[in-house]
C-alpha positions in Angstrom: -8.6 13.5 -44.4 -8.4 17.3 -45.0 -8.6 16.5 -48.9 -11.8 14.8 -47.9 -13.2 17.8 -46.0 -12.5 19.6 -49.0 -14.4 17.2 -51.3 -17.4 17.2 -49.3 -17.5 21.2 -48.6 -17.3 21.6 -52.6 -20.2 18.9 -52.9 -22.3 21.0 -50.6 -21.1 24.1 -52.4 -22.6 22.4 -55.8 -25.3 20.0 -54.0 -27.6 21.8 -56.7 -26.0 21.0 -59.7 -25.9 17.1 -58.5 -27.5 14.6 -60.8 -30.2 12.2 -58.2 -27.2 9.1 -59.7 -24.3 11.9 -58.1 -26.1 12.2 -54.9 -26.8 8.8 -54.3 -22.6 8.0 -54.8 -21.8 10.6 -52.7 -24.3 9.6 -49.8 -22.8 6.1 -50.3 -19.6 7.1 -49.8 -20.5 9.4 -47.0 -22.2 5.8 -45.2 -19.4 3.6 -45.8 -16.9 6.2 -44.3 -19.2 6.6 -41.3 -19.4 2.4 -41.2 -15.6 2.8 -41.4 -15.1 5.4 -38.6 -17.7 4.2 -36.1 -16.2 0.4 -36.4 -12.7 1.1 -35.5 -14.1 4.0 -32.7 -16.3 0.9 -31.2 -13.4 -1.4 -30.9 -10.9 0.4 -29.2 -10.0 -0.4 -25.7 -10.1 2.8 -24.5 -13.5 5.0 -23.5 -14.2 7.9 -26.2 -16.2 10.6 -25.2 -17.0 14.1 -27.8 -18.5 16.6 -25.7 -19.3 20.1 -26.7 -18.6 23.4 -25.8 -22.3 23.2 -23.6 -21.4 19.1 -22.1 -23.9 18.2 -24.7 -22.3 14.5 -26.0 -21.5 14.6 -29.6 -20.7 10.9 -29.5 -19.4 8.3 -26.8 -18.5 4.4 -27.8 -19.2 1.3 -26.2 -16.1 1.5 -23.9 -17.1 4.6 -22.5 -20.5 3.1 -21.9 -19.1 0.5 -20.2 -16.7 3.0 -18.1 -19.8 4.8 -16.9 -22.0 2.2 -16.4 -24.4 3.6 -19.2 -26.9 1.1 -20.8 -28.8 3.5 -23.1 -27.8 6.0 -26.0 -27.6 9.0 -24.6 -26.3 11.4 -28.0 -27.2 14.9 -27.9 -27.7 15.0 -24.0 -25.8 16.2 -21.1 -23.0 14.4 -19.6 -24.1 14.8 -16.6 -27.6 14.6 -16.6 -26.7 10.9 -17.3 -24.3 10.0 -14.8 -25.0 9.9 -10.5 -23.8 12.2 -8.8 -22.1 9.7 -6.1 -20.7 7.5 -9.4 -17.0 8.3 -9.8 -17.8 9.1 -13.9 -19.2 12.4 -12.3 -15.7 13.4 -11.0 -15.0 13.1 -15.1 -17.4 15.7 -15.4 -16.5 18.0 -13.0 -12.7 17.7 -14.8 -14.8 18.3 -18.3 -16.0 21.6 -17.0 -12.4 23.3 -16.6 -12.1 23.7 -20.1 -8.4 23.0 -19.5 -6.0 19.9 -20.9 -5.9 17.1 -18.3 -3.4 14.3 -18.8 -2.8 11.1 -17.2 -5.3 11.7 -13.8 -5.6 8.3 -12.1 -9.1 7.4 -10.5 -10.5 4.4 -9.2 -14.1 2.8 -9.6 -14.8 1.5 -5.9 -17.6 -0.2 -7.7 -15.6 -2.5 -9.9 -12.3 -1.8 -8.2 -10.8 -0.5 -11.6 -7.9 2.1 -11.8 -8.4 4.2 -14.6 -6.5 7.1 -16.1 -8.3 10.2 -17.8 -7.3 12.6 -20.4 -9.3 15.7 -21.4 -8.2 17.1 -24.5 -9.7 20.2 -26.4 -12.1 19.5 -29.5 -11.0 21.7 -32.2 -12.3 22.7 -35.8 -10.3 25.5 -38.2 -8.6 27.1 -34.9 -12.1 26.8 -33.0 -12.1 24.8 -29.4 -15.4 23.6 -30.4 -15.9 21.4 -27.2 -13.9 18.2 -25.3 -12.4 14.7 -26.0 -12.1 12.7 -23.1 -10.2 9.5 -23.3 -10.4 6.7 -20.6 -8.0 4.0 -20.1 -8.3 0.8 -18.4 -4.7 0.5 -16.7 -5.5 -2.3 -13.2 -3.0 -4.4 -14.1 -0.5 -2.1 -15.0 -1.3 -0.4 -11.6 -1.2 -3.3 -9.6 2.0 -4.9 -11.2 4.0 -1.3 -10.4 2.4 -1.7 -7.2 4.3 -5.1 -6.7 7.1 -3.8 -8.4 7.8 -1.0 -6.3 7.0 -3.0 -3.4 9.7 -5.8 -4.8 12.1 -2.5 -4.9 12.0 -1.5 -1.5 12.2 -4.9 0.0 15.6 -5.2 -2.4 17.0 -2.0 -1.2 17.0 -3.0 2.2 17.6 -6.5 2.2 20.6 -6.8 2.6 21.0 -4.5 5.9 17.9 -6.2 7.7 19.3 -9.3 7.5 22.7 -8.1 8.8 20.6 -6.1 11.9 18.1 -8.9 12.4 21.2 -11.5 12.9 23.4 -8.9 15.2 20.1 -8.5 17.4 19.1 -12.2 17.9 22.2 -13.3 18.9 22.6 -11.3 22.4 19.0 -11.6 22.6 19.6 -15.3 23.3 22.3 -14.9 25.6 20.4 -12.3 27.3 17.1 -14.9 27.7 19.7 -17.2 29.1 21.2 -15.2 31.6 17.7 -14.2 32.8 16.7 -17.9 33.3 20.3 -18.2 35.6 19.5 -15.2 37.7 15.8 -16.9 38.2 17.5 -20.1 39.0 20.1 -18.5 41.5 17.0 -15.9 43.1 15.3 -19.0 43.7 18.5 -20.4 45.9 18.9 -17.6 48.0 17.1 -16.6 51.1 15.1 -13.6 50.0 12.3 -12.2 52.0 8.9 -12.9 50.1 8.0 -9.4 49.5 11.6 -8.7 47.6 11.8 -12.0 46.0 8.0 -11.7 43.8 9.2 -8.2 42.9 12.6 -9.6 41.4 10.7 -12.4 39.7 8.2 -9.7 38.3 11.3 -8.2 37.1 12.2 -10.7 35.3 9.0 -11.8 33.7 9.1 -8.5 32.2 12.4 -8.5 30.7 11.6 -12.3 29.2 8.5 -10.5 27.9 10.4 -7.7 26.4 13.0 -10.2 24.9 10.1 -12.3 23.2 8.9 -9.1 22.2 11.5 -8.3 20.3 12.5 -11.5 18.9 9.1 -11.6 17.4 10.1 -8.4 15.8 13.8 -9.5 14.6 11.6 -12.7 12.9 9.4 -10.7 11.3 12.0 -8.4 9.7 13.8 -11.9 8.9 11.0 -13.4 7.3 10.7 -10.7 4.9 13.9 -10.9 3.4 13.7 -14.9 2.5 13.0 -16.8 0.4 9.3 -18.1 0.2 9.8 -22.0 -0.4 6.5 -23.5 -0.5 5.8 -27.0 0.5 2.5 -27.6 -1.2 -0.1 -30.2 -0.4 -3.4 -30.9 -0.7 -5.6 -29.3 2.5 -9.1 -28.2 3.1 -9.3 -24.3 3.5 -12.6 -24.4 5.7 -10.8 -26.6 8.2 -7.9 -24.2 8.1 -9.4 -21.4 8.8 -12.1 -23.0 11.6 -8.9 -24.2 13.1 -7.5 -20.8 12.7 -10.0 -19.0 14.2 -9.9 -21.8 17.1 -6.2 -20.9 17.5 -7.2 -17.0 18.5 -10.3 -18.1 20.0 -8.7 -16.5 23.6 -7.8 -13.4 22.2 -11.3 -13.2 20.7 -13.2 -14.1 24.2 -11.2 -11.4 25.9 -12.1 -9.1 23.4 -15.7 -10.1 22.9 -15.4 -10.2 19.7 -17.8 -12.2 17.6 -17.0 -14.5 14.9 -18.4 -15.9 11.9 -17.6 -18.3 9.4 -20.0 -18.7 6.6 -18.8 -21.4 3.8 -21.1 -22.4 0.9 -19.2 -25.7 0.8 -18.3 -28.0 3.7 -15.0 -28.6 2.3 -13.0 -26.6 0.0 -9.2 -29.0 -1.4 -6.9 -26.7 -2.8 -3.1 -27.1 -3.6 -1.4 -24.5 -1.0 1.5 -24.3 2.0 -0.4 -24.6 5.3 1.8 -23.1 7.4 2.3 -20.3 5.4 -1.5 -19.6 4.6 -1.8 -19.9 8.3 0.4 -17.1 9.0 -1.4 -15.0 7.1 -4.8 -15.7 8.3 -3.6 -15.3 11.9 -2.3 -11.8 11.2 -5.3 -10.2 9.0 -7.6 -11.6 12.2 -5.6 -10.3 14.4 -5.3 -6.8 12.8 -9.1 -7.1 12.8 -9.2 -7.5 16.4 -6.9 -4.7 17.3 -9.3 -2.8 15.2 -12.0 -3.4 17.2 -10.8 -3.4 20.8 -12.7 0.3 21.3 -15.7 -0.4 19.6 -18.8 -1.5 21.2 -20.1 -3.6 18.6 -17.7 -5.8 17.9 -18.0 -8.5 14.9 -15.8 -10.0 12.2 -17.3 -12.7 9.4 -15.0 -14.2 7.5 -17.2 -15.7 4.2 -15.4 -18.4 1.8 -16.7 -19.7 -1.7 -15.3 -20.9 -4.8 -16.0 -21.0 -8.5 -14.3 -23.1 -11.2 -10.9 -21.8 -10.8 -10.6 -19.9 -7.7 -11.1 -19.5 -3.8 -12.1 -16.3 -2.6 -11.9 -15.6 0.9 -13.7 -12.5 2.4 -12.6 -10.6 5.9 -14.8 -7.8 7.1 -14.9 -6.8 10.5 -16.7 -3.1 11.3 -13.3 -1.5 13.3 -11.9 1.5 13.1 -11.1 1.2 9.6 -8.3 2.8 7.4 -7.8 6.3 6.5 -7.7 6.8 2.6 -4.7 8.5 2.6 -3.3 5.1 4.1 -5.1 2.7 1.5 -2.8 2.9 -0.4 0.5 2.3 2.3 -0.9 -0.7 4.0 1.2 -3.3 1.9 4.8 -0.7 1.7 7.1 -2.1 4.2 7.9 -1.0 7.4 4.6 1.4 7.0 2.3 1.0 10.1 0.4 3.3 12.4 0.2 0.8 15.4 2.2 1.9 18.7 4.2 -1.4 18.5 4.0 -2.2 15.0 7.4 -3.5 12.6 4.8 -2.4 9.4 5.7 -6.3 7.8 2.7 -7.6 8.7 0.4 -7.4 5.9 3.6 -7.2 3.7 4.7 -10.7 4.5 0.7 -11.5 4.0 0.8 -10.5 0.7 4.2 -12.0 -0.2 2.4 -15.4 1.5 -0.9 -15.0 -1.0 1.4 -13.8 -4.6 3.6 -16.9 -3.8 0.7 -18.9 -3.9 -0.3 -17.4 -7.2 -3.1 -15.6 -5.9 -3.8 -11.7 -5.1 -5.3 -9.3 -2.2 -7.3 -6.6 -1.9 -8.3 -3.7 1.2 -11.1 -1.6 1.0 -11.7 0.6 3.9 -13.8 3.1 5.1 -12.9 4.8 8.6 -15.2 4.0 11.3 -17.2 1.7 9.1 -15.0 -1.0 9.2 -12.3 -3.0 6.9 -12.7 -6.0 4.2 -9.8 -8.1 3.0 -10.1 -10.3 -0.5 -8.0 -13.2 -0.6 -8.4 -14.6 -4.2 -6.2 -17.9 -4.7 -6.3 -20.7 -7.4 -7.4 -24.0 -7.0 -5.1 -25.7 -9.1 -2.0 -24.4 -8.2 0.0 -27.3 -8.7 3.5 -25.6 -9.8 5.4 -25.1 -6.6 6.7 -21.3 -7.1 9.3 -19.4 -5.5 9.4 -15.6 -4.1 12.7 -14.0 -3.5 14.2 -10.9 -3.0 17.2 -10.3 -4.4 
């Protein structure tokens, strides 16, 4: 390339002395290599953006374009003249303006959902920092497969002493249930005064509700550390959730929460485990509801449709929301920020929707309210298996 540069600057040094034949082969040359260049810069994966030493673009492909959601050619003009300034591409420029190398920042379009990682390099020419490239990579599915990859990890690492725990607990638990049902049975033989003999009933109301309590919680720590054996069959998701919704319907009345279910299609067959899909509906509704218990507008819709090869299933309810420093947590085990929370809830939900082949997704906003995206296949004929090992 350098013996190039030097070939041109001594063409340009002579351009004079050229015959009209000389020119013409040199401009030739000069086309195809700019042909040459341009083709390989447009079909790369990555974005490429030249900047100069005033943000003025010296040259941007159609990646980049597509990055920054720009539809027109914008050479010669100023990065950020072109971009809004709510768009995440503008965070790009504000990281363009430091003049300093940036390597491997993550950022993620809440437009499109993409997690993308920027490098800033210096432009440089004969010594000269003559302006900026910025490089933008595409990396969603890496992210997300580390994602389940680390979440895989930490299920493994402690796999082994939940089960041990969870089994050590629910066995007294069940003696202790049964011993509680004897002492009702003997209260209710002996001549107690009326007074004395509710309040030792009350008392041991309480302690059945404590014992549930935590068996619910041993189960929970149980279920994550199983295997996932799915018994698939063909069932209609609409009717599963109606009946879903039907199943929390008293926790919703108390609440006075509104519901809505909104399908395109009366009926949507898919392949899929309905206890297991079940489970997980119950729990992202319910976590909706608890979100909402303080709020004075109170409404969740749940919106289902379908294309050729999927079902995608929409919760949004206007809680409390998540904080964006949680976003990120929600699906880490044992990570929760109820009172009485295990932090396997949405955990096992997502180990529930990735056995089925499909994925999930939580935006947030605080006080604005929560959605959850359930995308699952059709077609998912192959019964699959999730453990933890």
């Amino acid at each position: 390339m350098k013996s190039k540069q030097q070939f041109y600057t001594k063409i340009l040094e002579n351009f004079d002395r050229l015959s009209h034949d000389e020119i013409k082969r040199v401009f030739t040359q000069l086309s195809n290599l700019y042909n040459t260049q341009l083709l390989v810069a447009e079909n790369l994966e990555e974005g490429v953006i030249a900047i100069n030493n005033e943000e003025q673009i010296l040259f941007l492909n159609k990646k980049a374009m597509f990055f920054l959601n720009i539809t027109q050619d914008i050479e010669g003009k100023n990065l950020d003249e072109c971009i809004s300034s709510d768009s995440f591409a503008y965070i790009i420029v504000e990281l363009s303006k430091s003049k300093t190398t940036i390597e491997n920042t993550i950022l993620q379009d809440k437009n499109s959902g993409r997690i993308l990682q920027i490098n800033i390099l210096p432009l440089g020419h004969e010594g000269r920092i003559e302006g900026s490239l910025i490089l933008i990579f595409d990396i969603t599915n890496l992210w997300l497969q580390s994602q389940k990859l680390k979440r895989v990890e930490q299920l493994a690492s402690l796999t082994t002493v939940v089960a041990s725990v969870a089994h050590e607990i629910k066995n007294p638990l069940g003696s202790i249930s049964i011993y509680i049902q004897l002492i009702e049975k003997i209260l209710n033989r002996l001549e107690i005064d009326k007074d004395n003999s509710e309040e030792l009933h009350q008392y041991c109301s309480i302690v059945k509700e404590e014992i549930n309590r935590l068996e619910d919680t041993v189960n929970s720590f149980l279920f994550s550390v199983r295997t996932i054996n799915l018994n698939l069959e063909e069932h209609d998701i609409c009717k599963i959730m109606t009946n879903t919704v039907t199943f929390l319907q008293h926790e919703i009345k108390e609440t006075n929460i509104k519901i809505e279910i909104n399908s395109k299609e009366e009926h949507i067959n898919m392949m899929l485990d309905i206890k297991y899909i079940k489970q997980a509906f119950i729990n992202i509704i319910q976590n909706s509801i608890d979100a909402l218990k303080d709020k004075k507008n109170k409404n969740i819709k749940i919106n289902l449709h379908k294309d050729n090869s999927n079902v995608f299933i929409y919760i949004l309810d206007d809680g409390d929301g998540i904080k964006k420093s949680n976003i990120s947590k929600v699906f880490e085990p044992y990570f929760t920020t109820k009172d009485n929370g295990t932090g396997l809830g949405l955990t096992n939900v997502m180990r529930i929707i990735e056995a089925h082949n499909g994925t999930m997704e939580i935006s947030s906003e605080q006080n604005i309210g929560t959605e959850v995206l359930i995308k699952l296949p059709i077609m998912s004929m192959d019964k699959r298996l999730v453990s933890v090992k």
